[in-house]
C-alpha positions as CSV (number, residue, x, y, z in Angstrom):
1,X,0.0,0.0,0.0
2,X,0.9,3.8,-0.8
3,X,1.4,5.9,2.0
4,X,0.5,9.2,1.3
5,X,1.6,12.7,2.6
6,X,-1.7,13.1,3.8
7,X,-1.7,10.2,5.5
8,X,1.7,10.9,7.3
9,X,0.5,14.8,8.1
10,X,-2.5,13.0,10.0
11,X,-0.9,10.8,11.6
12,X,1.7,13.0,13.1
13,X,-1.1,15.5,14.2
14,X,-2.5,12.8,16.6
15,X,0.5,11.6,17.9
16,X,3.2,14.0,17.3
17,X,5.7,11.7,16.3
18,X,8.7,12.1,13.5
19,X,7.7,12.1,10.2
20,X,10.0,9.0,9.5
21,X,8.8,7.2,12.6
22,X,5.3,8.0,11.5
23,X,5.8,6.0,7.6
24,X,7.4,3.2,9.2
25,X,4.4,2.6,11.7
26,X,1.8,3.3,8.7
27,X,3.9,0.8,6.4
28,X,4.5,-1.6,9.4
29,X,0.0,-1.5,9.8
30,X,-0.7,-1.6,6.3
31,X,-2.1,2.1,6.4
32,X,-4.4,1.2,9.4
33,X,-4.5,4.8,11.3
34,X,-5.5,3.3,14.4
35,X,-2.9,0.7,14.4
36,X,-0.1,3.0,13.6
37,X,-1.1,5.0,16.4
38,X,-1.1,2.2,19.0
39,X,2.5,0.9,17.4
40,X,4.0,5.0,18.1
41,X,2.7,4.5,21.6
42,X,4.1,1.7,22.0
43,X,7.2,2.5,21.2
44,X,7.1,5.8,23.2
45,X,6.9,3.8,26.3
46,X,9.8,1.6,25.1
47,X,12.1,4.6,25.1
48,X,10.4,5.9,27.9
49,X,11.7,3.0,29.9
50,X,15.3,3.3,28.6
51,X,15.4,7.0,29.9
52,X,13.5,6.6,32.9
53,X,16.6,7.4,35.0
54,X,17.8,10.5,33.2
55,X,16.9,13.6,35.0
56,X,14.5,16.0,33.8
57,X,14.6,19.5,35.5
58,X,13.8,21.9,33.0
59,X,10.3,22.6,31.5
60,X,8.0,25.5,33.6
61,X,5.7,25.6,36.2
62,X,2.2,26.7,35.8
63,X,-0.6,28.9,38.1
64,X,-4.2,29.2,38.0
65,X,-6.6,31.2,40.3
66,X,-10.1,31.6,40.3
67,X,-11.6,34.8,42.3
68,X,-9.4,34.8,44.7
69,X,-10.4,31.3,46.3
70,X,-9.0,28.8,44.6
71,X,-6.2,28.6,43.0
72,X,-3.3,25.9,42.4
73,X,0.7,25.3,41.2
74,X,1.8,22.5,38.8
75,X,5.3,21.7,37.6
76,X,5.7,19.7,34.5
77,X,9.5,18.8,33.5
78,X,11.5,18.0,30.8
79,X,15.3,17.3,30.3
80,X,16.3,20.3,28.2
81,X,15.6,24.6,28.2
82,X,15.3,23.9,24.3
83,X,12.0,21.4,24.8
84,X,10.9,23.6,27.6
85,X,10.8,26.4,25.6
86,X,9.2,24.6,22.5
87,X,5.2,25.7,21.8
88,X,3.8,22.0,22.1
89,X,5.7,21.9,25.4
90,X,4.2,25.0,26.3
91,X,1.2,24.2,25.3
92,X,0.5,20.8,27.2
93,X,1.9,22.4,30.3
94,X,-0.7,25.3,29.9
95,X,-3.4,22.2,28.8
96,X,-2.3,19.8,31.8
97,X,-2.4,22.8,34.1
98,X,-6.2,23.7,33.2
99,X,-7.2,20.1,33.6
100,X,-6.2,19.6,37.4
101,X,-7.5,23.4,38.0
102,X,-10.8,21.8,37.1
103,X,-10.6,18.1,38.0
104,X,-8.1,17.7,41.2
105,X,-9.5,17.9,44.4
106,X,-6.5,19.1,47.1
107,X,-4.4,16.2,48.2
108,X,-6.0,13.7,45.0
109,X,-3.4,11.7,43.8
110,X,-1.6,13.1,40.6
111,X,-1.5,10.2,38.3
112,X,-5.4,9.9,39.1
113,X,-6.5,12.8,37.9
114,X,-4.2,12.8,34.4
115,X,-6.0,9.8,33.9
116,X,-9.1,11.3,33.3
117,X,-9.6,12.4,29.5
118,X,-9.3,16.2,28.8
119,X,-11.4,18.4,27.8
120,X,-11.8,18.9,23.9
121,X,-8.9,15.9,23.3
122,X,-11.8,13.1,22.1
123,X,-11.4,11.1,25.0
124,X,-7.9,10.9,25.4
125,X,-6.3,11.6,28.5
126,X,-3.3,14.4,29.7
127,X,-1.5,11.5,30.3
128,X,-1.6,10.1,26.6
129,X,-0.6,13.3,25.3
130,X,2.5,13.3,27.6
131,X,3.1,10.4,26.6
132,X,2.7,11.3,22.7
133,X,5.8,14.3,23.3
134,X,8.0,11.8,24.8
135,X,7.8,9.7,22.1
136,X,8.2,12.9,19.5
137,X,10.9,15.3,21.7
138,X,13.1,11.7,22.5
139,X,13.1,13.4,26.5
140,X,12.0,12.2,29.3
141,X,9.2,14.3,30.6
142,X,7.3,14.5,34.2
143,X,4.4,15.8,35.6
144,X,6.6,16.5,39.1
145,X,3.9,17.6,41.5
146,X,1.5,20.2,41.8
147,X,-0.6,21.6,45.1
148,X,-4.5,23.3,45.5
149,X,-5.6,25.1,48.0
150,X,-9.6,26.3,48.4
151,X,-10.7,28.8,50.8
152,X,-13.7,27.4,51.6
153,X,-15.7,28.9,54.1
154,X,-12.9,30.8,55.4
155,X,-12.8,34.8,54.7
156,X,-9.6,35.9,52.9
157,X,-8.1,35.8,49.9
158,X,-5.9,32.7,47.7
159,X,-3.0,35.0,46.2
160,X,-1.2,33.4,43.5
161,X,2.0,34.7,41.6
162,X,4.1,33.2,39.0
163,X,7.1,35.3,38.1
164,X,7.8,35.8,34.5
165,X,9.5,33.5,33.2
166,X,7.6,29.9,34.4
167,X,10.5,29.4,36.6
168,X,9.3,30.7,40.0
169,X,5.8,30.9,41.7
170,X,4.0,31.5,44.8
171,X,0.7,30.5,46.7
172,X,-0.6,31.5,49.5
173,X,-3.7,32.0,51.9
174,X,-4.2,35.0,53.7
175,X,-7.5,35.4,56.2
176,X,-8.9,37.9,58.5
177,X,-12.2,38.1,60.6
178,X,-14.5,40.7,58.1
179,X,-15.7,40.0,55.0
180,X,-14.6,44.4,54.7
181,X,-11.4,43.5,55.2
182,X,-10.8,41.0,53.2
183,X,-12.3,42.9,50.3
184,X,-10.3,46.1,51.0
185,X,-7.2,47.1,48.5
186,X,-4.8,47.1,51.3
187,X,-5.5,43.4,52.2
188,X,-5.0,42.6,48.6
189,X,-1.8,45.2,48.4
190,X,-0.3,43.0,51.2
191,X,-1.5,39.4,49.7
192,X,0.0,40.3,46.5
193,X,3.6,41.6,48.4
194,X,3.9,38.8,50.5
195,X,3.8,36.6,47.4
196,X,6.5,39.1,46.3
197,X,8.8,38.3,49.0
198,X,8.5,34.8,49.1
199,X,9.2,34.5,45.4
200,X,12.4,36.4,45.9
201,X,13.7,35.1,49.5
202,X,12.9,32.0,49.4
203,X,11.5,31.2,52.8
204,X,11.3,27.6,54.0
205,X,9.1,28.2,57.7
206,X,6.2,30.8,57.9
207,X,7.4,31.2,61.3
208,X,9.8,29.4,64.4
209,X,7.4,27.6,65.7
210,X,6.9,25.6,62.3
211,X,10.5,24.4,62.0
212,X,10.1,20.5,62.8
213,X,12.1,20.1,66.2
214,X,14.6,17.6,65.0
215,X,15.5,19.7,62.0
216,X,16.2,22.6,64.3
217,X,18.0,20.1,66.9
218,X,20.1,19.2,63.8
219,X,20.8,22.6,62.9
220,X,21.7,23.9,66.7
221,X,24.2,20.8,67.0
222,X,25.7,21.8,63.5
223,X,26.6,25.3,64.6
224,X,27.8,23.3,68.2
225,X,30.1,21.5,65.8
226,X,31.3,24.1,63.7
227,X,32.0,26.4,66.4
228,X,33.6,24.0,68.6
229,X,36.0,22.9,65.6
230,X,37.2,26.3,65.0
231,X,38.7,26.5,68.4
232,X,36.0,28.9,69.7
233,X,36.4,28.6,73.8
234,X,33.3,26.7,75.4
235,X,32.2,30.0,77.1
236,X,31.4,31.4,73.8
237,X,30.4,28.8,72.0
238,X,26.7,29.2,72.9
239,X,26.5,32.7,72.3
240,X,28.2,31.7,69.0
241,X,25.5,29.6,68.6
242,X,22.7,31.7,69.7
243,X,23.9,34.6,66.8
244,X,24.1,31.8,63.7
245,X,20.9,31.1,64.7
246,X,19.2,34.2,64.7
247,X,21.2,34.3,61.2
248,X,19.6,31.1,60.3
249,X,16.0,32.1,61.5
250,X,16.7,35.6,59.3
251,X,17.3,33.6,56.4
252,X,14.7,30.6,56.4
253,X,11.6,32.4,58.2
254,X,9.4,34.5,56.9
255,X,8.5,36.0,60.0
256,X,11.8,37.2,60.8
257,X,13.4,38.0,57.2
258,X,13.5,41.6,55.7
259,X,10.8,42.7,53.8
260,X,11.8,42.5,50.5
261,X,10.7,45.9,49.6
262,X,11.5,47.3,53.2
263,X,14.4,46.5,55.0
264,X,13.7,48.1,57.9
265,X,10.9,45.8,59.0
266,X,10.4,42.3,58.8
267,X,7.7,40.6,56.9
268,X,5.8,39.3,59.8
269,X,6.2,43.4,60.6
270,X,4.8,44.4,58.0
271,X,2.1,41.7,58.6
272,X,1.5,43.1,62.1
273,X,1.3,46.7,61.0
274,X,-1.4,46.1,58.1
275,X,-3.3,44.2,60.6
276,X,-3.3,47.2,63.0
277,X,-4.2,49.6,60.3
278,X,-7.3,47.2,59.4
279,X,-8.2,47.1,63.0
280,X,-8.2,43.3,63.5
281,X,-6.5,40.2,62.9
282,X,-4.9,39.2,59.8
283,X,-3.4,35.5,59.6
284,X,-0.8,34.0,56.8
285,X,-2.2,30.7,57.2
286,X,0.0,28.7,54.7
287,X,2.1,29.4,51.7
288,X,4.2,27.4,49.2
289,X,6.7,28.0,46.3
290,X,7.8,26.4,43.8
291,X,11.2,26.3,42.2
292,X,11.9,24.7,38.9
293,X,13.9,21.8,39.1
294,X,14.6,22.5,42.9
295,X,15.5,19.6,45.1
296,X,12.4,17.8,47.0
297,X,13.2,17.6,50.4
């Protein structure tokens, strides 16, 4: 049988493959579309197998938000800047990220929810299409994690930022006691700078109290150690101790770092002052950013 151009042009539209891959699997099936498809799959997941232990880092991180109450972070990877950059790529993140903004309920197990077919893809699933840019690109790809939070009942606001770029973002949840204050442009202003300042400083605890105890056992025997094997006398030692912490705590909470637009106050400060000029209590209830490629503690 003739395989036509036509034929090819279709076949790579559904599955993205290499025009050469695409003839062989339309002369190995005797023309049979279907077929053809399956065979490209098929082979996908061979070579996804081969390169299942190469790391993939790169690719871009994703954000949606709905009013203010919902909203949610995805990272989807691949092994090069070149892929990451490439429109497919760019478009199955952006297509991937809308489909757990609308199916995933917080904490649902990712695998679960890609396995539900997309919106407007005749059935098939985000995970096929993954699967069908794998098998096109040659790179190992990964949908790495992603997180949701809802506001529920609660009155505040879900703040989401995503730094230009698909490199960095930022979620959070910030509530207060009115319904006036949490519809008030300074409760946004300070939503939206908080997001700011995590995207740029990194924090790792909201505040002290959140640091696990053995991590912060660890780190107070680590500063012990280091002191101790720089000849430090033991009377100091502890105060030498006492000032790498505060150090520490600068650097890792976000209570107690500089506000990133502000030195001159802190960011649980700032917090304190915006709650003041409200006239009642504002909380930071949770945040979380994501890094592209960052280690996974």
């Amino acid at each position: 049988m003739t395989i036509s151009a036509q034929m090819i042009k279709e076949l790579r539209d559904l599955t993205g493959a290499g025009v050469l891959d695409t003839k062989k699997a339309l002369e190995a099936t005797g023309g049979d579309m279907e077929r053809a498809a399956d065979l490209l799959r098929e082979k996908g997941l061979a070579r996804a197998a081969k390169r299942a232990d190469r790391e993939a880092k790169e690719g871009r991180i994703e954000a949606r938000s709905q009013g203010g109450r919902t909203g949610l972070l995805v990272e989807v990877n691949c092994e090069t800047d070149f892929v990451g950059r490439n429109e497919g790529f760019v478009a199955l993140s952006d297509l991937i990220a809308t489909h757990l903004f609308h199916h995933a309920y917080q904490g649902q197990p990712l695998d679960e929810v890609l396995a539900k077919p997309a919106a407007g893809a005749g059935g098939r699933t985000p995970a096929d299409q993954l699967q069908d840019m794998v098998s096109s690109t040659g790179e190992k790809m990964q949908v790495r994690r992603y997180v949701r939070y809802d506001l529920d009942e609660r009155l505040g606001v879900i703040e989401v930022y995503l730094h230009p770029g698909n490199r960095v973002a930022v979620m959070l949840e910030l509530t207060s006691v009115t319904l006036a204050a949490t519809e008030s442009a300074p409760f946004a202003l300070l939503a939206h700078d908080l997001a700011l300042h995590i995207a740029a400083m990194s924090p790792r605890f909201r505040s002290r109290q959140d640091i696990p105890a053995d991590h912060l056992e660890a780190e107070t025997a680590r500063f012990r150690q280091g002191a101790t094997a720089e000849g430090k006398p033991e009377k100091v030692v502890e105060r030498i101790v006492e000032g790498r912490l505060r150090k520490y705590f600068e650097e890792t909470v976000l209570f107690e770092q500089p506000f990133v637009k502000d030195e001159e106050v802190t960011a649980g400060q700032l917090l304190q002052q915006q709650a003041a000029a409200l006239g009642e209590a504002i909380t930071l209830a949770r945040f979380v950013r994501y890094e592209l490629g960052e280690d996974l503690d």
